[in-house]
C-alpha positions in Angstrom: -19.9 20.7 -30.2 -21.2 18.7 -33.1 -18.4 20.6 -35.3 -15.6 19.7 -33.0 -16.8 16.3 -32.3 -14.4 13.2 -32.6 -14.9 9.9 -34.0 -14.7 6.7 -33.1 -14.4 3.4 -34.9 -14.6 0.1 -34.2 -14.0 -3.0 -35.7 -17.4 -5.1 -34.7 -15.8 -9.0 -35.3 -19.2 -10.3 -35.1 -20.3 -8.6 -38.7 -17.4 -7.9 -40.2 -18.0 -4.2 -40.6 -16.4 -1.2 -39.0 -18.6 1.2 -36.5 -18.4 4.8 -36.2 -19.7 7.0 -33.3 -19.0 10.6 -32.6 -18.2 11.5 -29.7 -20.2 14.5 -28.0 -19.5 14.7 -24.4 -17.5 13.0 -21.7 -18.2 12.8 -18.1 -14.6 12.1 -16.6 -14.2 9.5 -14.2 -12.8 10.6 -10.5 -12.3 8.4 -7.4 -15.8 9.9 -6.1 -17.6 9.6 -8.9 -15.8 6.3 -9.7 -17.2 6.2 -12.7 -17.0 7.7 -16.6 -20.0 8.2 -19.2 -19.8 9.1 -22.8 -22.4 10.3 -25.1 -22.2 9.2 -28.7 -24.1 9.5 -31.8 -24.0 6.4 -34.1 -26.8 5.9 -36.7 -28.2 8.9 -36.2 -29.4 7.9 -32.4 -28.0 9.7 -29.1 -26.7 6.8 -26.1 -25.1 7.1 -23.1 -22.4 4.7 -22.2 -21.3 4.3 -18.5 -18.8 2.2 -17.2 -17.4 2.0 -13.2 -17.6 0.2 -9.7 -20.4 -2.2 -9.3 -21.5 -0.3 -6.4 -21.7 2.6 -8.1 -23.3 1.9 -11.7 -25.5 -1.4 -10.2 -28.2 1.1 -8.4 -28.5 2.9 -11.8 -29.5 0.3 -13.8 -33.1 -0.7 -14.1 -34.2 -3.9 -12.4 -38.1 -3.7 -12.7 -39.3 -7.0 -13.6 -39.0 -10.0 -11.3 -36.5 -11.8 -14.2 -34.3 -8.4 -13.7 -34.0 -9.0 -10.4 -32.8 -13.1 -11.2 -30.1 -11.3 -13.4 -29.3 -9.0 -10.9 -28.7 -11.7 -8.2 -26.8 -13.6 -11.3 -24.4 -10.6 -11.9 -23.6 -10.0 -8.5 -22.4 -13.8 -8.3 -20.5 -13.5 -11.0 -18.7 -10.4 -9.9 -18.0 -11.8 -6.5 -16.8 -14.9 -8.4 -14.4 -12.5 -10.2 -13.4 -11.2 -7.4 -12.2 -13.9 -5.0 -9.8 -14.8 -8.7 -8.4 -11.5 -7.9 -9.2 -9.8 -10.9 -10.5 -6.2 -11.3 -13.6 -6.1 -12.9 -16.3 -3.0 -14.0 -20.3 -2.4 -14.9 -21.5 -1.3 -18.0 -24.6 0.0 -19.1 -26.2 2.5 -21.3 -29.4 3.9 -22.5 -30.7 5.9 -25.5 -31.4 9.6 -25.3 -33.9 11.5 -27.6 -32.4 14.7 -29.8 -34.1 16.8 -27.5 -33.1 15.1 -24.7 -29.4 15.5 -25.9 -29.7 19.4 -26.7 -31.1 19.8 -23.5 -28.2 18.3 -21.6 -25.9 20.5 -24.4 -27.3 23.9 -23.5 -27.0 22.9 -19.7 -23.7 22.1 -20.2 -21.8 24.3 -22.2 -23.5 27.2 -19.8 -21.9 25.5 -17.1 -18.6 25.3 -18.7 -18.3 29.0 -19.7 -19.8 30.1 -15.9 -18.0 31.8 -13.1 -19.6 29.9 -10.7 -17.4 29.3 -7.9 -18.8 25.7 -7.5 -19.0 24.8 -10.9 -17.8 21.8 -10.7 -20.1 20.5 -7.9 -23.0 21.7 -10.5 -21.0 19.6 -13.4 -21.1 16.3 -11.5 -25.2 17.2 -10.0 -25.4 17.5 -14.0 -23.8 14.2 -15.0 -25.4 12.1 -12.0 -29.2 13.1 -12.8 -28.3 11.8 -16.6 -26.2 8.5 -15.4 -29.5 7.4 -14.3 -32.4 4.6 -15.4 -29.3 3.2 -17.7 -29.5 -0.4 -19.3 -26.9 -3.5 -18.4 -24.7 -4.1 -21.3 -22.2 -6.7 -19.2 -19.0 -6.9 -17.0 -15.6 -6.6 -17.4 -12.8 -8.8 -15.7 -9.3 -8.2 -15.8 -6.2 -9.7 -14.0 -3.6 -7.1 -13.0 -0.2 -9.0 -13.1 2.5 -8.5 -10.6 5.7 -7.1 -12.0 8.5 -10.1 -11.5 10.0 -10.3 -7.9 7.0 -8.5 -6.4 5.8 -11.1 -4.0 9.5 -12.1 -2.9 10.5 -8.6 -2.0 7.3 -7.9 -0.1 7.5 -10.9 1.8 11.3 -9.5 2.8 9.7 -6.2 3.8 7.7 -7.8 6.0 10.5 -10.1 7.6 12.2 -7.2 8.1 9.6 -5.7 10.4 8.8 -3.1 7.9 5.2 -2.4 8.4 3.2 -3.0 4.8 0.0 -1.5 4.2 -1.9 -1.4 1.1 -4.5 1.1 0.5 -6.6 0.9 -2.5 -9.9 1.4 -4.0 -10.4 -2.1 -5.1 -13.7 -4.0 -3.8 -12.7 -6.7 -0.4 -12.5 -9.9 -2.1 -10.0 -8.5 -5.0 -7.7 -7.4 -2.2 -7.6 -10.2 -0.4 -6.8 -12.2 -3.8 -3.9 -9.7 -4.6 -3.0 -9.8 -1.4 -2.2 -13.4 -1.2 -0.9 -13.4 -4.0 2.1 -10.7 -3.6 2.5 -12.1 -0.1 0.5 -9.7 2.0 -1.2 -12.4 3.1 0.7 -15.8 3.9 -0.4 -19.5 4.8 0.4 -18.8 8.3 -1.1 -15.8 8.9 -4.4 -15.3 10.6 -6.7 -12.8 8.5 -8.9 -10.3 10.8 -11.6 -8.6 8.5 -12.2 -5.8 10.7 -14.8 -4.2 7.7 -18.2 -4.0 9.0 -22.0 -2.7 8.6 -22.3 -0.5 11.2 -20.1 1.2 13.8 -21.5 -0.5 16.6 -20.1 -4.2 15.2 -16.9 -2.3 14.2 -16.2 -1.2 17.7 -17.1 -5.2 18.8 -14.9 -6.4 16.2 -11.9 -3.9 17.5 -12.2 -4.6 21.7 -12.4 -8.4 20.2 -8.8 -8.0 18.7 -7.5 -5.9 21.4 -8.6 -8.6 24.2 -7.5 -11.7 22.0 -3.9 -9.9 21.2 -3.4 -8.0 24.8 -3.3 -4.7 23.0 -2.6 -1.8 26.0 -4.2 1.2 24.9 -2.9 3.1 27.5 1.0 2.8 26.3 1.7 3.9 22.7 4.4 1.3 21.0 6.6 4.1 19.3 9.3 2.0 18.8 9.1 -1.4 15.8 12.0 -3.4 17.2 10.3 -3.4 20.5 6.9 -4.6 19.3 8.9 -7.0 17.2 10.3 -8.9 20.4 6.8 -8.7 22.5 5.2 -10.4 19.7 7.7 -13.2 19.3 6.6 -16.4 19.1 2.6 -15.4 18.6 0.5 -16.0 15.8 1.4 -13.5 12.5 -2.2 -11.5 11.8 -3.1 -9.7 8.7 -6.2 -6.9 8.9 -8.5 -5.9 5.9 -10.8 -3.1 6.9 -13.0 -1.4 4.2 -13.3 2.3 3.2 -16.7 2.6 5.0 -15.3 1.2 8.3 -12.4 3.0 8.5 -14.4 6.4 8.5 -15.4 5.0 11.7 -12.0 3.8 12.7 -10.6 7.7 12.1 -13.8 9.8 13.6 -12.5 10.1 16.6 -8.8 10.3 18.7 -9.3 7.1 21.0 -11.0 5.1 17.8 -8.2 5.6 15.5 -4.8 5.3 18.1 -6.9 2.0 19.1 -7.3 1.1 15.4 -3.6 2.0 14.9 -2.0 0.1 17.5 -4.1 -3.2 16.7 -2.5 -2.5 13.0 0.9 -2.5 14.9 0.2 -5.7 15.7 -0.3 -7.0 12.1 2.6 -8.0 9.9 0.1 -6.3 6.9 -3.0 -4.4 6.6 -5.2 -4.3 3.6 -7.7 -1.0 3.4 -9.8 -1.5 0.6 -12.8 0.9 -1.1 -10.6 3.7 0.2 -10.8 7.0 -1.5 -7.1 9.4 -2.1 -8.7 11.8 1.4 -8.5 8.0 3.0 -5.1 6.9 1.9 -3.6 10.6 3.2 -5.3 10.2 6.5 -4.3 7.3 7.2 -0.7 7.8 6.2 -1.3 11.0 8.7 -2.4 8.7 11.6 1.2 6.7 10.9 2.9 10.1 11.3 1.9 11.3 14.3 1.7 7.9 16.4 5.7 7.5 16.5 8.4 8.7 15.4 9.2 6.4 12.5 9.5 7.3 8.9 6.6 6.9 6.7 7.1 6.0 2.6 4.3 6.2 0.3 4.5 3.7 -2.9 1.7 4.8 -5.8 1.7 5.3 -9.5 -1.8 6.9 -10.3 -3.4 10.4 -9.8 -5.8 8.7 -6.8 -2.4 8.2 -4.7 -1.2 11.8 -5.0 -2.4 12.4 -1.2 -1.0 9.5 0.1 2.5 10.1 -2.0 2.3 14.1 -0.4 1.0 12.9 3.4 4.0 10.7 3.6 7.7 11.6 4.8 8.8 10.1 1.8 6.8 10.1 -1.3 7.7 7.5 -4.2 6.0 7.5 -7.6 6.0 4.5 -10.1 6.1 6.0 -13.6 4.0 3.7 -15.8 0.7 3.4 -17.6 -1.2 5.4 -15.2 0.1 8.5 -16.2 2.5 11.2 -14.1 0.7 13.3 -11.6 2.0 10.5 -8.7 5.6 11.1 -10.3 5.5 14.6 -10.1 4.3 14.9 -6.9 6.8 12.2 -5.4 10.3 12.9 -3.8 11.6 10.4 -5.9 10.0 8.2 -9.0 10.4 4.9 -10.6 9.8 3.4 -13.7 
């Protein structure tokens, strides 16, 4: 590997002079893993760098001392801080590996990589996790994703239209909501129902709360928009957010997810957020096969391909995500 290794400069502003690392080993991200790791050699030393979700790379990092633990509280204020601006933000941290270390991982790796094994990949990612471990906080990143121009007006005419809008992404709760209100998901004069919750038993509260306060009937399926359009005339416009960890409890079971779907009925938009791609498809499936409208599924990265093939009609947005969506759409955009 060390042969066939690339390079990587940068320019440090700080001194002035340009770094090179090789590069030895990747550990790609997926939306499981939801997070990527290199390991370099710069200077003659071996590091890991890993970057990802909070909640993924914050229980790796070591927090021993009592002033870790202030920092720890400090980052995790800052982050939700991020957050509720709406921007998208990411952990780093790394730690140093002996030579020894790093030909031990090298040897597991490339026998893994030239095995048979039918679950090779399952032995890749054990391989990767018990190394993306006791890792070092280097900082956080914060980014604003900008809405293309005319995305909030056109979204708020899909909605008036009594197209049903739901956004399904893996961004944290507090992001969503941000984006959402900001590409008019989420207006002034809607009331916002966070159906996420810690355990199923407050989910189910939270869910016979919303179907007692909006007179949801159970027992009769709306099948038909233009209906539940005139019933609802005059009441209060609702937007839901529900989290990826609460909706594995709204889909479990039959009666939890039609009662889950026909409270979402009832919403002019529903944001799930921390979903994973099996997510996004099932609940594009629960749409399906609770009427008889037509379902359309909007994405533009690799993590929306099941949503995009679940769906009816499957759109994908050709951009700087790359082209598995695209190519597994009906029709694409640019």
């Amino acid at each position: 590997m060390d042969k066939s290794a690339s390079k990587m400069v940068v320019d440090n502003e700080i001194t002035g002079v340009p770094e090179t690392y090789d590069i030895l080993a990747e550990f790609p991200f997926d939306s499981t893993r939801k997070r990527m790791s290199l390991i370099v050699r710069y200077n003659g030393q071996y590091i890991l760098m890993s970057k990802g979700a909070d909640s993924i790379i914050l229980p790796r990092i070591m927090f021993k001392s009592e002033a870790d633990q202030v920092e720890r509280v400090q980052i995790m204020k800052d982050l939700l801080s991020f957050a509720k601006e709406g921007l998208r933000t990411l952990v780093v941290g790394q730690k140093f590996l002996t030579e020894s270390q790093y030909h031990a991982f090298e040897n597991e790796y490339q026998k893994l990589k030239t095995s048979t094994f039918a679950d090779k990949e399952k032995k890749l990612n054990a391989l990767y996790n018990r190394y993306e471990q006791d890792l070092v906080y280097c900082g956080s990143t914060a980014i604003e994703d900008k809405l293309q121009y005319g995305v909030p007006e056109t979204i708020a005419k899909l909605i008036e239209a009594n197209i049903k809008v739901w956004v399904l992404t893996g961004d944290k709760q507090e992001t969503a909501i941000e984006i959402g209100k900001s590409c008019k998901l989420v207006q002034e004069d809607m009331t916002l129902i966070i159906l996420s919750s810690a355990t199923e038993e407050e989910f189910r509260d939270k869910l016979l709360d919303c179907i007692r306060d909006w007179n949801v009937n159970l027992g009769k399926k709306t099948t038909d928009l233009d209906q539940l359009r005139a019933d609802q005339a005059g009441k209060p416009r609702i937007s839901i957010v529900i989290d990826g960890p609460t909706l594995t409890y709204a889909l479990q079971d039959e009666h939890a997810s039609n009662a889950f779907f026909q409270v979402g009925l009832l919403a002019s938009s529903v944001i799930c957020c921390r979903v994973s791609p099996k997510q996004k498809a099932d609940v594009v499936g629960l749409a399906k096969k609770n009427g008889k409208w037509i379902t359309v599924s909007i994405g533009d990265g690799a993590n929306d391909v099941p949503m995009i093939m679940e769906a009816h009609i499957g759109v994908g947005v050709r951009g700087k995500e790359g082209t598995q969506a695209v190519r597994s759409a009906d029709y694409a955009v640019s």
